[in-house]
C-alpha positions in Angstrom: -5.1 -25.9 12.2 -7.3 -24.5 9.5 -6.0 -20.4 8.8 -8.7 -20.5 6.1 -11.0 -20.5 9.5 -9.3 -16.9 10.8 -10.4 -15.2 7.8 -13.9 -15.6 8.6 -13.8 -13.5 11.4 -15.5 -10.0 11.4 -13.4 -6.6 11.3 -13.2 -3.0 10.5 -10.3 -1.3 9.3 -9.0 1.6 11.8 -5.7 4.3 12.0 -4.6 3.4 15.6 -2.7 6.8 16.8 -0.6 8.4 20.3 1.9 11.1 20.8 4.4 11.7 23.7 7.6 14.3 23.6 6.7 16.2 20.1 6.4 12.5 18.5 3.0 11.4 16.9 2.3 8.4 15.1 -0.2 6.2 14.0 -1.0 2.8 12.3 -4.0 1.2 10.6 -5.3 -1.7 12.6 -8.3 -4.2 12.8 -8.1 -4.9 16.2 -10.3 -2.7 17.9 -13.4 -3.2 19.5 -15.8 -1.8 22.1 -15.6 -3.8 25.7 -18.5 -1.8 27.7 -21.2 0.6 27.3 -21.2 1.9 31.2 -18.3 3.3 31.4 -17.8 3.4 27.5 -14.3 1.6 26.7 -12.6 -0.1 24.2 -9.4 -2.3 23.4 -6.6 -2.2 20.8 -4.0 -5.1 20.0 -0.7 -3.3 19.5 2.4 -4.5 18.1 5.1 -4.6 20.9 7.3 -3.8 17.6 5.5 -0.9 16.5 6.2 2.8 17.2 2.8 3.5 18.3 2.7 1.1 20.8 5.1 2.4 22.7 3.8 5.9 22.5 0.8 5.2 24.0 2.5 3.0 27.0 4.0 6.5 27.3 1.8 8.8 26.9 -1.3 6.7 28.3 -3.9 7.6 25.5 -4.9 6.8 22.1 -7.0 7.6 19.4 -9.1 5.4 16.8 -10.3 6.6 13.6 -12.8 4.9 11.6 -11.9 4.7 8.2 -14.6 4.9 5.1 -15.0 2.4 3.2 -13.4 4.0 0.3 -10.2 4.9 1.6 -7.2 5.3 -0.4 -5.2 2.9 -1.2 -2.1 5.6 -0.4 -3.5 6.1 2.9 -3.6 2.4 3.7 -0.1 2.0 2.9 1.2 5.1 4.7 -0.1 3.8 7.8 -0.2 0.3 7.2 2.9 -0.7 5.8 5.2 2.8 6.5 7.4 3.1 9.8 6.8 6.3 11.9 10.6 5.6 12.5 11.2 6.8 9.1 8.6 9.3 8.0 6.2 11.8 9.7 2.7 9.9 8.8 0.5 12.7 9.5 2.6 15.6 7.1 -0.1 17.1 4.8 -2.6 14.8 6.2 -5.9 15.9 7.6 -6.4 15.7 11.1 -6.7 17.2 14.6 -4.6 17.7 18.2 -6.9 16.8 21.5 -5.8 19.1 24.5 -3.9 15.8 25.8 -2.0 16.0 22.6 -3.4 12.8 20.8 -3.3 12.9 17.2 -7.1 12.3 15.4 -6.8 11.0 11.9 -9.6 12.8 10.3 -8.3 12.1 6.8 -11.2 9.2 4.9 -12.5 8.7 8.8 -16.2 8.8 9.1 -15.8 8.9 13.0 -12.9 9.0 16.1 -12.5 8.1 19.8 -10.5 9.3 22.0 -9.4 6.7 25.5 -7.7 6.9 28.0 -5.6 3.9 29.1 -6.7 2.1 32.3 -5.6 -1.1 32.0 -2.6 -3.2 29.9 -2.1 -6.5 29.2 0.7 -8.4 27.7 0.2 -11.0 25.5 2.9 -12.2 23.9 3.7 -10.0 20.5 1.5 -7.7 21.3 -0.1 -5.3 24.0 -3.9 -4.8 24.9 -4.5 -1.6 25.7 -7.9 -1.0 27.7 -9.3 2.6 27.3 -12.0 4.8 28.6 -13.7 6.6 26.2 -13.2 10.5 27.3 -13.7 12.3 23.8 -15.7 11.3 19.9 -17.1 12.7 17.2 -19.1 11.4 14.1 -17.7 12.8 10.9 -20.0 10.7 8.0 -23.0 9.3 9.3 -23.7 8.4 5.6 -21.0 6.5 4.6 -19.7 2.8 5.1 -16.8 1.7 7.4 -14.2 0.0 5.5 -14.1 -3.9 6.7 -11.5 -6.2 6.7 -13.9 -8.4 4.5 -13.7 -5.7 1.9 -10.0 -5.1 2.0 -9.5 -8.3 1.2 -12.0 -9.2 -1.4 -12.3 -5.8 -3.4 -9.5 -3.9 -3.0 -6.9 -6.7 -2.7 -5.0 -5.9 0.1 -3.4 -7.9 2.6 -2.9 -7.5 6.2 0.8 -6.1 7.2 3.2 -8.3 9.2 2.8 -6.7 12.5 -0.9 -7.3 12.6 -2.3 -9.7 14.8 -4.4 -11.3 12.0 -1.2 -11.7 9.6 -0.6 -15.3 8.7 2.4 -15.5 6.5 1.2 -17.3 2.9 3.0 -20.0 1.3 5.6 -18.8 -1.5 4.3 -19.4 -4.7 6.7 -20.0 -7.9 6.3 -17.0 -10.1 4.8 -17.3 -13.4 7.8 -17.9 -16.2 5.2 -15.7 -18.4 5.3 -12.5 -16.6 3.2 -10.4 -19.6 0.6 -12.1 -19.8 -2.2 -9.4 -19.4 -5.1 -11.3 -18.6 -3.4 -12.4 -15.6 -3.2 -11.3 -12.0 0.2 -9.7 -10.9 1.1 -9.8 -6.8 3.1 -7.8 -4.6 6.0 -10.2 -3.0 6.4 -7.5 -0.3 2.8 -7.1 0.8 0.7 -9.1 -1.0 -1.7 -6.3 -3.0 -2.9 -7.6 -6.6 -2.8 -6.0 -9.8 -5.8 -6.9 -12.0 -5.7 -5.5 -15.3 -9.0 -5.9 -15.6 -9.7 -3.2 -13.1 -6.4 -1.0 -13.4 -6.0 1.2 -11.1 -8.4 4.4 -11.4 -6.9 6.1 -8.3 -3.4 6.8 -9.7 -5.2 7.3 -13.4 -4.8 3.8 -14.8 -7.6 3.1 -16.6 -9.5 -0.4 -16.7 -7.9 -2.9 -19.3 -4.4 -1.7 -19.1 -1.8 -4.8 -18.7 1.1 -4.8 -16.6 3.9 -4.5 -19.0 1.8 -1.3 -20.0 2.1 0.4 -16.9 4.6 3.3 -16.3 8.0 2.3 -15.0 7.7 4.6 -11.9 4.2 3.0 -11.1 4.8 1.7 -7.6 2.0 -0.5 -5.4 -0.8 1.3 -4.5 -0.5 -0.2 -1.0 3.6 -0.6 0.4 5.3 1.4 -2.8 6.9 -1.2 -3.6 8.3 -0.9 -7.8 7.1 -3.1 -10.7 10.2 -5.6 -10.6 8.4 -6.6 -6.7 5.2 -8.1 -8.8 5.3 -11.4 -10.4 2.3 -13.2 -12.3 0.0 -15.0 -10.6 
């Protein structure tokens, strides 16, 4: 089989969110699209392994914000590669309650739905939820969504294990020459590349800095992982 051939499917990039007993939680997905336009509904693919998952399957809605195109890297790892077992996702983040208690990430979305769960399928590692849409808003009409195309290709990211698009990569031997500035450095927990070339403006690294230059408590933009993670490409 040729993975090469997955990639060239089209996606958006999405925070996935529920809430049952005082519990909220959400996670960034690319599985999410619209099945019909009379009654509106759409589908998510959920991790059976993921927190969220099983919120909804309790609470029997969800929520899907639309994330801009030029969403944070932060953000992206919060709720991409951060268990809502472990920390509260939504502290100090923007967003809104519905009166069914669903939590709206309103954070870098340019727009939100809100379904209600009327049918569920199993498939395997994951769980389809079918939802009628009851509730939405348009936030941004201006701006871009952020696609999985872009993730990948400008902003370096990789999708998390849980995803239904993830397709672990064959280990590479790291570099013996790991100072090398002109070259690329990866993540071996999630994948994200550091490029010199272009730094990393968003945590005030300018363009042209090499890896050995960068502070000892710079962490990946995407999973927090520390320096001694990255090896040269």
């Amino acid at each position: 089989m040729n993975t090469e051939a997955f990639f060239k499917l089209t996606y958006g990039l999405y925070v996935i969110s529920s809430a049952t007993a005082g519990k909220k939680n959400g996670y960034v997905g690319n599985t999410v699209f619209q099945v019909t336009a009379t009654p509106p509904q759409m589908a998510v693919s959920c991790n059976k392994d993921n927190l969220t998952s099983s919120l909804i399957a309790e609470s029997g809605y969800f929520s899907v914000a639309v994330l801009e195109q030029d969403t944070s890297a932060d953000l992206i790892g919060l709720f991409g590669f951060s268990s809502g077992r472990e920390v509260d996702k939504f502290a100090g983040m923007e967003h809104l309650v519905t009166e069914h208690g669903t939590p709206v990430l309103l954070q870098n979305a340019i727009a939100w739905f809100e379904c209600r769960v009327i049918h569920t399928m199993d498939v395997g590692t994951h769980q389809v939820f079918i939802g009628e849409i009851i509730a939405n808003d348009l936030l941004s009409p201006d701006k871009e969504p952020l696609t999985y195309a872009w993730y990948h290709q400008v902003k370096k990211g990789r999708a998390p294990k849980n995803a239904p698009t993830y397709l672990p990569e064959e280990k590479e031997t790291p570099s013996e020459d790991t100072s090398a500035p002109e070259g690329l450095y990866r993540c071996a927990v999630c994948g994200h590349e550091y490029d010199p070339a272009q730094g990393d403006p968003e945590r005030g690294i300018p363009p042209g800095t090499a890896f050995e230059d960068l502070p000892d408590d710079w962490t990946c933009p995407v999973c927090g992982s520390s320096k001694e993670e990255f090896y040269a490409v």
